[in-house]
N, C-alpha and C positions, 0 to 999 in steps of 0.2 A: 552434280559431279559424277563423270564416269567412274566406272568400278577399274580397279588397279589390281595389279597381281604384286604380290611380295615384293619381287624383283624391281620394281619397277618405283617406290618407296622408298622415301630419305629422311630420317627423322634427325633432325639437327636444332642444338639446342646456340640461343644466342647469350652470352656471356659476357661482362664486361664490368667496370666499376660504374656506379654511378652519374651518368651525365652523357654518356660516352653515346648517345646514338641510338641502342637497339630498339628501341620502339618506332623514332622515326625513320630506320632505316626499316623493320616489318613494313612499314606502310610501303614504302618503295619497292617494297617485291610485292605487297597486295598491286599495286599500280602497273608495275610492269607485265606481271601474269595475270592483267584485267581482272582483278575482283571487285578491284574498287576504281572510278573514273575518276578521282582525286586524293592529291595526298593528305592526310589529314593534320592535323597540328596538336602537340601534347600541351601548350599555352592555350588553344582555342577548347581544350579538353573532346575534341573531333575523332579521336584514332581509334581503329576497330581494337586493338587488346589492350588497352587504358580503359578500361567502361566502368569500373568501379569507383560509386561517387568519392573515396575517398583519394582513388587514382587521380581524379579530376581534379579533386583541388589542389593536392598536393603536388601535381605535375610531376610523378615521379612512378614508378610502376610498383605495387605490392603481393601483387600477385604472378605466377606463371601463366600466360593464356596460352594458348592451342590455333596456331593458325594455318590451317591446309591450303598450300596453293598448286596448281595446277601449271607445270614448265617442260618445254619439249617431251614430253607423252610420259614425262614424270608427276608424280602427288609427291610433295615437300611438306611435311607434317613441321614447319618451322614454331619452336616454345621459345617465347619471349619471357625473357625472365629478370629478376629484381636484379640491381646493383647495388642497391643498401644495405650495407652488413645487416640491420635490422630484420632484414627478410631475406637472412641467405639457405635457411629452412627451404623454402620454392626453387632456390635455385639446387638443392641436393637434390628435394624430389623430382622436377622435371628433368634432372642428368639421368634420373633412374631410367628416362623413357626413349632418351635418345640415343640415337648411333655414332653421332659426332659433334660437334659445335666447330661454332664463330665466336671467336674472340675477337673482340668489338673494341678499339684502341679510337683515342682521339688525337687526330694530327697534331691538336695544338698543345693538348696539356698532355701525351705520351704517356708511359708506363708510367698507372698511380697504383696507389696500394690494391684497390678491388682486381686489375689488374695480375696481381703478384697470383691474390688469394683464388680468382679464377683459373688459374691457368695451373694452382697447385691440387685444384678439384678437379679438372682435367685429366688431368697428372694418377688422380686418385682412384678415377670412373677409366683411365687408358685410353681418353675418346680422341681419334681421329682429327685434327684439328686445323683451320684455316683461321689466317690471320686477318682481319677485315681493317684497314686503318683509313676510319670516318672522317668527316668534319672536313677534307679539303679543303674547303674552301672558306673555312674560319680564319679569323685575322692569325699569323705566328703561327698557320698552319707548318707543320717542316716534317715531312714524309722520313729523310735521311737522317734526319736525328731523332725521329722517335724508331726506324728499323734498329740502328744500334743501340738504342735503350734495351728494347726487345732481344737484341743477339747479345747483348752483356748480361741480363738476366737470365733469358734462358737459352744460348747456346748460339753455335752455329748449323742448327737443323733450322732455323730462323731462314729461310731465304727467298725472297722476292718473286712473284712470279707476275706482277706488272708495275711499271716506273711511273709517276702524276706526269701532266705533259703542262705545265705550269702551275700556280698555286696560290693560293690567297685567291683575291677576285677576279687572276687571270686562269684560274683551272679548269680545264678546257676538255680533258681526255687523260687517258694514258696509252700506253707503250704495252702490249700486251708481249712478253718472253717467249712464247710456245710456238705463237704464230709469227713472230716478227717484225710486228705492223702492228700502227697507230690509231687508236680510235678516239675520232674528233667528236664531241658532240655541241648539236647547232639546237637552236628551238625546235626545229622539228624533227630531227633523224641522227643519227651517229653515220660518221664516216669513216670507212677504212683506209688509210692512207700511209705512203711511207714515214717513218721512224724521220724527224726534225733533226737536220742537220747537226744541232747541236749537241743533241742526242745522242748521235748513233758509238761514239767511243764509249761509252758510259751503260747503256744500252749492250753491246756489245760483249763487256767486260762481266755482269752480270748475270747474259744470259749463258755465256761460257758456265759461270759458277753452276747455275740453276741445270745444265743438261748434264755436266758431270756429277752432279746430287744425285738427280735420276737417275743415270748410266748405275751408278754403285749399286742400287738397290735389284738390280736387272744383271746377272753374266752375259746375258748376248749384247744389249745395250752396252754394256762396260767394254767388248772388243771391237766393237763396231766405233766407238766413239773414240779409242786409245787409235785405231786403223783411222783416224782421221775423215770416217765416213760422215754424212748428213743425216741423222738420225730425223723421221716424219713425225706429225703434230699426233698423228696416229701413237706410235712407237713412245711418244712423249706422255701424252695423254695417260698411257698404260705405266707405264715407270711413275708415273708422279703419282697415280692413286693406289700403286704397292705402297710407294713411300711414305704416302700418305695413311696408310693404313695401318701400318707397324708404327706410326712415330718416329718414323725415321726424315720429313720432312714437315715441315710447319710453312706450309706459301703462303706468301704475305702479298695481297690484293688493296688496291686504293680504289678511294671514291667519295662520293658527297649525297648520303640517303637525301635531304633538302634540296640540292639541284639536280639528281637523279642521275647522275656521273657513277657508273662502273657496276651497276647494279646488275646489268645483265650477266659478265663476268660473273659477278658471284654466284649466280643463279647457271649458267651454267658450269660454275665449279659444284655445285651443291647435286649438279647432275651426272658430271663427268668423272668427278672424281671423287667425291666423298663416298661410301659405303653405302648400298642397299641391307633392310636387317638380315639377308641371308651371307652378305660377304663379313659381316659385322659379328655375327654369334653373339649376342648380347649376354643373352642369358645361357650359356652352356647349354640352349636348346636348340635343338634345329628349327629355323624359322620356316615352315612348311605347311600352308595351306591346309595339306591333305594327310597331318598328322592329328592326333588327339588335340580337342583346343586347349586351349590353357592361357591366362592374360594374369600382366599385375596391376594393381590399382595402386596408381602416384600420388593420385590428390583426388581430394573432396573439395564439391562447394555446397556450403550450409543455407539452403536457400527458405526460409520461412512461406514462403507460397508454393514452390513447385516440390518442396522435400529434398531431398541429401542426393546429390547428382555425382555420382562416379564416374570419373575420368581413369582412362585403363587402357595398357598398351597389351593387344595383342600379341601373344609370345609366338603359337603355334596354332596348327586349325584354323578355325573357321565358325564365328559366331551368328545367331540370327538373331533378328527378332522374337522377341514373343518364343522365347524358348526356357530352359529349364537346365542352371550349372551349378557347380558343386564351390561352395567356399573351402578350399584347403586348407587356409590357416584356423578358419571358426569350425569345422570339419559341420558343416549346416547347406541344404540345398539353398538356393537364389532363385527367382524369378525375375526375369528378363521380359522386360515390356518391348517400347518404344527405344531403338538404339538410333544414337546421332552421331555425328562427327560435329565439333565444335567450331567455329572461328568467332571468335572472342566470344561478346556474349549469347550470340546465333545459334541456335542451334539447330540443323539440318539433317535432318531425317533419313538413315537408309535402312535396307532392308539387312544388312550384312554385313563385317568386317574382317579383313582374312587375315593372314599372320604377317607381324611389322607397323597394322597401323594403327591408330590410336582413335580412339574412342570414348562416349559416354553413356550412360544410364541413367533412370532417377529412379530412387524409393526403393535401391537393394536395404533391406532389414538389418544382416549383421555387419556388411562390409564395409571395410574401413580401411585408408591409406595404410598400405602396407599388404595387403591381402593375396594371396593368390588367388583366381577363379580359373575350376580346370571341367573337365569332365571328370563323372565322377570314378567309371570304370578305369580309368589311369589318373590314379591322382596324385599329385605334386605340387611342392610350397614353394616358394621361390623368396629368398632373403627378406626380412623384414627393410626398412630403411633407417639407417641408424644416423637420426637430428642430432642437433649440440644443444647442449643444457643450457638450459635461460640462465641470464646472470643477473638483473636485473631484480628486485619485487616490492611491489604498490600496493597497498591495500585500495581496494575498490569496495563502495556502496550506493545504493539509490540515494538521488537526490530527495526522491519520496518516499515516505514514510510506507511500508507494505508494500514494496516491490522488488524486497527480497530472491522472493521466488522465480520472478522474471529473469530478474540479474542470477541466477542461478541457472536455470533451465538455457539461457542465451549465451553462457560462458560452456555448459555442457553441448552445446550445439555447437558454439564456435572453435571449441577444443578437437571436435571433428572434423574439422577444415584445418586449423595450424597448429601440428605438433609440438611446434617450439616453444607452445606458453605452458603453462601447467597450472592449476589453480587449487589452493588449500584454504580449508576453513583454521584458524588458529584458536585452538579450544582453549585458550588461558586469558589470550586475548579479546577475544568472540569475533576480531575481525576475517575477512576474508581476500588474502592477500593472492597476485595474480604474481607469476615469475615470467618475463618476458627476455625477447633478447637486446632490450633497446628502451629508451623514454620512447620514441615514435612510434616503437612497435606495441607497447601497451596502450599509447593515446589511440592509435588507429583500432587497436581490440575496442576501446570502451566507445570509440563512435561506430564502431560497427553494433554494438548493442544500441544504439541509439537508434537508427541504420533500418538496423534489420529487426530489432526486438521493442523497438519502440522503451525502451528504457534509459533514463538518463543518469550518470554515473558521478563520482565524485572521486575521483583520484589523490591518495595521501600517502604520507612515510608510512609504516608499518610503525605499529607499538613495540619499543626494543623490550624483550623479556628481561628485565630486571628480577634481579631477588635480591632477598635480607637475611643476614644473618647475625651473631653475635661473637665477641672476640676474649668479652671477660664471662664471669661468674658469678651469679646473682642467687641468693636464696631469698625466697617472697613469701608471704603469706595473700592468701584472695579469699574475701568473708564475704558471704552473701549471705543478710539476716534481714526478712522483712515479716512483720507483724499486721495481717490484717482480720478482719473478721471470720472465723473456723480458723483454719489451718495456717500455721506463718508456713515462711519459706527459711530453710536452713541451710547452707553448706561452708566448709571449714577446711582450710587445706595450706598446709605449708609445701613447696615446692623449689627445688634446686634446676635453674638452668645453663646450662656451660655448651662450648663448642662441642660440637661430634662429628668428626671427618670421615665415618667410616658410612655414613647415609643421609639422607634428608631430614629423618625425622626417627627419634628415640624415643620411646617413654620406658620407665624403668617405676616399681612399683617397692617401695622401701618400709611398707606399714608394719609396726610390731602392737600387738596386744588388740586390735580392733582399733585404732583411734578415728580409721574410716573404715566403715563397714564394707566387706568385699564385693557387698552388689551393689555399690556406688564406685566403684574404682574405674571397670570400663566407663563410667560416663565423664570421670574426671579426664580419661582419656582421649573418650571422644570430642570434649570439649576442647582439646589442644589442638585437635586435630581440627578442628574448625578452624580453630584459631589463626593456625600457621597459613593460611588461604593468604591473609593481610595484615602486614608486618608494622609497624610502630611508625617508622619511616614516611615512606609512601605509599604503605598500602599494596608493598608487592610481595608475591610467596615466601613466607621463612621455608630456608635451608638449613641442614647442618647443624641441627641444634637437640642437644638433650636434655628431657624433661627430669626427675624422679620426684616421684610423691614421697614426703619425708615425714609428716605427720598432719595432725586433722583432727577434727572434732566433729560431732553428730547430734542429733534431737532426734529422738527415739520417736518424736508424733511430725515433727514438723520437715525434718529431712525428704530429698527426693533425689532424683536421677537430676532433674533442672535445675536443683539448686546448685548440683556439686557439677554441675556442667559450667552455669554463671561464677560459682569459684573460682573454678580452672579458667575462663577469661579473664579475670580480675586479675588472678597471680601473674598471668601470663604476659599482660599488658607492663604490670609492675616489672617484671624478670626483664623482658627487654630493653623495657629502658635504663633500666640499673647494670645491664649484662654489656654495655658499652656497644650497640647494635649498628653497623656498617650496612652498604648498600654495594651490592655483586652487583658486576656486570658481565654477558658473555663474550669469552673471548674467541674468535674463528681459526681456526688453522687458513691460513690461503696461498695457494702455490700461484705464482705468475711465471709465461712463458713470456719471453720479449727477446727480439734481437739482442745483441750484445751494445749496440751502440744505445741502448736508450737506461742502461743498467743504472747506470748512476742515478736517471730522472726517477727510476720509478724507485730505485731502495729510500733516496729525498723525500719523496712522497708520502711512503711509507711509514717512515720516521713521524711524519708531521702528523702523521696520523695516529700516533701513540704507539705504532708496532715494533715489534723487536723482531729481528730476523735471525732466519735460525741457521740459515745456511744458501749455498748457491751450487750451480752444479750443470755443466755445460750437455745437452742437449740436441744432439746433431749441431746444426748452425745456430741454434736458439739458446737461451740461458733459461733456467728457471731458479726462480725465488723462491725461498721459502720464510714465511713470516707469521707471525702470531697476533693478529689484530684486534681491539675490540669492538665489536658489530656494530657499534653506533656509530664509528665514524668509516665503514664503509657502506651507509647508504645508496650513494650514488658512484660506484668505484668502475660498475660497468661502463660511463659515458665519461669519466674521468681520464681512465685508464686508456682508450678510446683516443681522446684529445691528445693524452701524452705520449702517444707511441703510434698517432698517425694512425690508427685501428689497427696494427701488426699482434699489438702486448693480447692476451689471453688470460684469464685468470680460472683457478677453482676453487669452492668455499666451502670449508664443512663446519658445525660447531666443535672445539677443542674442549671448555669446561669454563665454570664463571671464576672472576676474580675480584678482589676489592677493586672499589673504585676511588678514584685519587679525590679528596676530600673536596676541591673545586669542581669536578666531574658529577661527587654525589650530588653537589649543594645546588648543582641547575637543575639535576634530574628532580629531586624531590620538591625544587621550586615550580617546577612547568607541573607535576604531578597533583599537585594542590590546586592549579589555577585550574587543571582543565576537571576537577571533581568538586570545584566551586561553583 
């Protein structure tokens, strides 16, 4: 690969829902701009940025790849990116890298929800954007009824800049607006030819819209075109990619990545008109070569044989190999090896990388998605990237006995690759629960340990934190008298236990005249304190509960610390059950964001889930909920939530405080609680 100057640089991210094309249409620009002699197939698991065995099976993309192609004396740094809400992590970070995007639309199923959610992160990052509308040549393909999907969603900056020239199994070409003329394509060539009779009123009507779009964003354009003049491809060219650069236009191009229809159009829109990173300003820095360097790093790959490989977009300057930079955010020097430029999983070697393009390393020490790397005489941070919190959490363990550590060491490696999971050990529980954004997105973590760490996992619910408490008032007595050869064992204790709202645990010390002797009392103590670990019940933490030691008796030979410890369990075990003892459950605070149309579905839902709602409260165009749930019956509420609202709804969860459980609620828990410590 020739070396490129800034200018000459187009980093465009491909965006889409789900299903919509972007991966087979990458192939179709690898194909047109010869990188690769064939297209490759995401069923055959063949395609250069699908390389990852979980890609492959899944036939579905999870990661962002990196693919450089080489078009009219341009390098297109095109990132192919996920459509699966599950992995929309990848798609924030690779926007962080690009100057514009392709939203990626299917002729036949049109505006779906990933759709909305793309083009509202567009919206978010300001990028530059063209509308790619795939699949032509799918059965129900309808080009006109998915543009007005498009322009009733988001507006009339939505406009056309080439028409299909048939559709379904007869699409053939399109109708290109700028130049006026039709391009046919045959097995072996595309031809230029007049606009199809049928066409040209339609055609026509169109390209009117589309030159007065342009005209507006341009004063010379706008009198020249009002003057009735013939404005040039030239003069057009230029207006559409202001337009296109303020967001004041969105041109909408057809084609079919699988029969290879319209690709070159897009490719050269990706050169004509979308942003180089110096007309772009990404980063409020000037993208300039021959400035101090400085780069951010979007993503890791966590590789167990070749080590931690940084992918990183050059901001400004000019980096080498084999050099020495400064981490801004970890404020720590880096060593710089071997630099590459990636296409998929390839990676090719150069000596250099100047400002705009993207890049890789392997075995930086501190650095981690998110980072700056600058020089260090001028140095600067540049924004962290700010992911969505996992909603989702699974406890995970080896399926073998002492591979703890593995699954430990491979979740902390993998944690360096996707932000969006988080992983906590639950010190009450002893499990080790992962939070994901998705069931697919934690199945694909735990076969990536499999994968890459050679560990194999066991996916389950999380253990819900239960606790125990008491409602009445019980006074007990707990004697521990045992006689054996020397010394017996003595302790003696009467004790009062009742509710205490004001903390978890009281003891209160009420002895008159010695009846327990004072350096026995902290052990009576500490004995309660062991005690409340496991509750009468099931065996889960006492809350809420006050002890007093109210009298007691001693053996001046035979008393100890251990006897008046086994006292205080004895009383303690009696107190509870005599103190009419109930089973808490936690309850969550959780707010939900949902369109308004789905309001009804989700407060139903709600309900059935035992929550009480606290309130509602309108939200730009979104509603949010607020409800008070208990945490067991929102185990699976991410993929629920999900189904019921088309993936629009949103949620967030925090713990509120525990509550009785309704006596059918306790009586499963404390039955499942005994089976599984049988």
């Amino acid at each position: 690969m020739k070396d490129y100057k800034t200018q000459q640089i187009r980093n465009v991210g491909l965006v889409s829902h789900g299903g919509a094309g972007k991966t087979t249409l990458t192939e179709a620009l690898l194909y047109n701009a010869k990188a690769i002699d064939r297209i490759g197939r995401v069923e055959d698991g063949t395609t250069v940025s699908d390389y990852d065995p979980e890609e492959i099976s899944r036939q579905i993309s999870i990661s962002t790849s990196v693919i450089p192609i080489e078009w009219k004396d341009c390098k297109i740094n095109v990132l192919d990116t996920p459509g699966y809400f599950d992995f929309f992590g990848e798609v924030i970070s690779g926007l962080k890298a690009t100057d514009s995007a392709v939203l990626v639309v299917c002729a036949a199923s049109g505006v779906e929800v990933g759709t909305e959610k793309s083009f509202q992160m567009l919206e978010a990052e300001k990028l530059p954007t063209v509308v790619f509308i795939n699949k032509m040549d799918r059965e129900n393909a309808d080009f006109y009824k998915t543009l007005d999907q498009l322009r009733n969603k988001f507006g009339n900056k939505v406009v056309p800049m080439t028409l299909p020239i048939g559709s379904e199994h007869s699409f053939t070409g399109y109708v290109d607006l700028i130049t006026n003329k039709a391009y046919v394509y045959t097995q072996k060539e595309v031809q230029e030819t007049d606009i199809p009779a049928e066409m040209e009123e339609s055609a026509s009507q169109y390209r009117e819209e589309l030159i007065e779009d342009i005209a507006e964003n341009d004063e010379a354009l706008m009198e020249k075109f009002f003057a009735g003049e013939e404005l040039s491809k030239d003069e057009l060219l230029k207006g559409l990619k202001e337009g296109v650069k303020s967001r004041d236009i969105f041109p909408v191009v057809c084609g079919s990545s699988l029969k290879n229809i319209g690709i070159d159009a897009l490719l050269n829109i990706m050169t004509d008109v979308l942003p180089s990173p110096i007309e772009a300003n990404k980063f409020k820095a000037v993208a300039d070569e021959n400035k101090p360097y400085s780069a951010f790093v979007f993503k890791t790959i966590a590789d167990p044989f070749v080590g931690k490989l940084s992918i990183f977009r050059v901001v400004s300057g000019t980096v080498s190999s084999d050099s020495t930079v400064y981490n801004g955010t970890k404020k720590a020097n880096e060593k710089i090896g071997q630099l590459y430029v990636l296409r998929g999983k390839k990676q090719i070697p150069v000596s250099k990388l100047v400002a705009g393009d993207i890049g890789a390393c392997s075995k930086l020490q501190f650095t981690m998605t998110g980072d700056t790397l600058c020089d260090q005489t001028n140095q600067i941070e540049y924004g962290p990237i700010v992911f969505p919190e996992p909603t989702l959490a699974l406890a995970i363990e080896p399926k073998a006995k002492g591979d703890e550590d593995k699954i430990s060491n491979g979740l902390q490696r993998l944690q360096e690759e996707d932000q969006t999971f988080k992983v906590e050990k639950n010190v009450e529980t002893g499990q080790v629960i992962v939070y994901g954004m998705g069931e697919q997105h934690i199945e694909v973590i735990s076969k990536k340990l499999q994968s890459k760490f050679g560990v194999e996992c066991v996916l389950t619910e999380p253990i819900i934190p239960y606790r125990e408490t008491i409602k009445g008032k019980s006074k007990v007595e707990g004697k521990h008298k045992k006689q054996t050869g020397g010394h017996g064992q003595y302790g003696h204790v009467w004790i009062e236990f009742e509710p205490y709202k004001e903390g978890e645990f009281k003891f209160e010390d009420k002895i008159f005249g010695g009846a327990v002797p004072k350096q026995y009392i902290p052990a009576v103590e500490k004995g309660l304190r062991e005690c409340i670990k496991e509750g009468v019940l099931a065996k889960y933490p006492v809350v809420n509960i006050k002890a007093t030691l109210l009298d007691g008796s001693f053996h001046p030979v035979d008393s100890s610390e251990m006897a008046f410890k086994v006292a205080a369990s004895i009383a303690f075990k009696k107190g509870m059950e005599e103190a009419n003892p109930v089973l808490l459950e936690p309850i969550m605070h959780v707010e939900v964001t949902v369109p308004e149309e789905y309001m009804g579905d989700v407060i139903g839902d709600l309900n059935k889930r035992r929550g009480r709602i606290l309130g509602m409260e309108s939200k730009g165009d979104m509603e949010v909920v607020t409800a008070e749930v208990p945490q067991a019956e929102m185990a699976k509420y991410a993929t629920d939530l999900r189904s019921l609202t088309q993936a629009r709804g949103e949620f967030k969860m925090s713990f509120a405080r525990y509550e009785e459980a309704p006596p059918a609620v306790a009586e499963k828990v404390i039955e499942a609680r005994k089976k599984s410590q049988e």
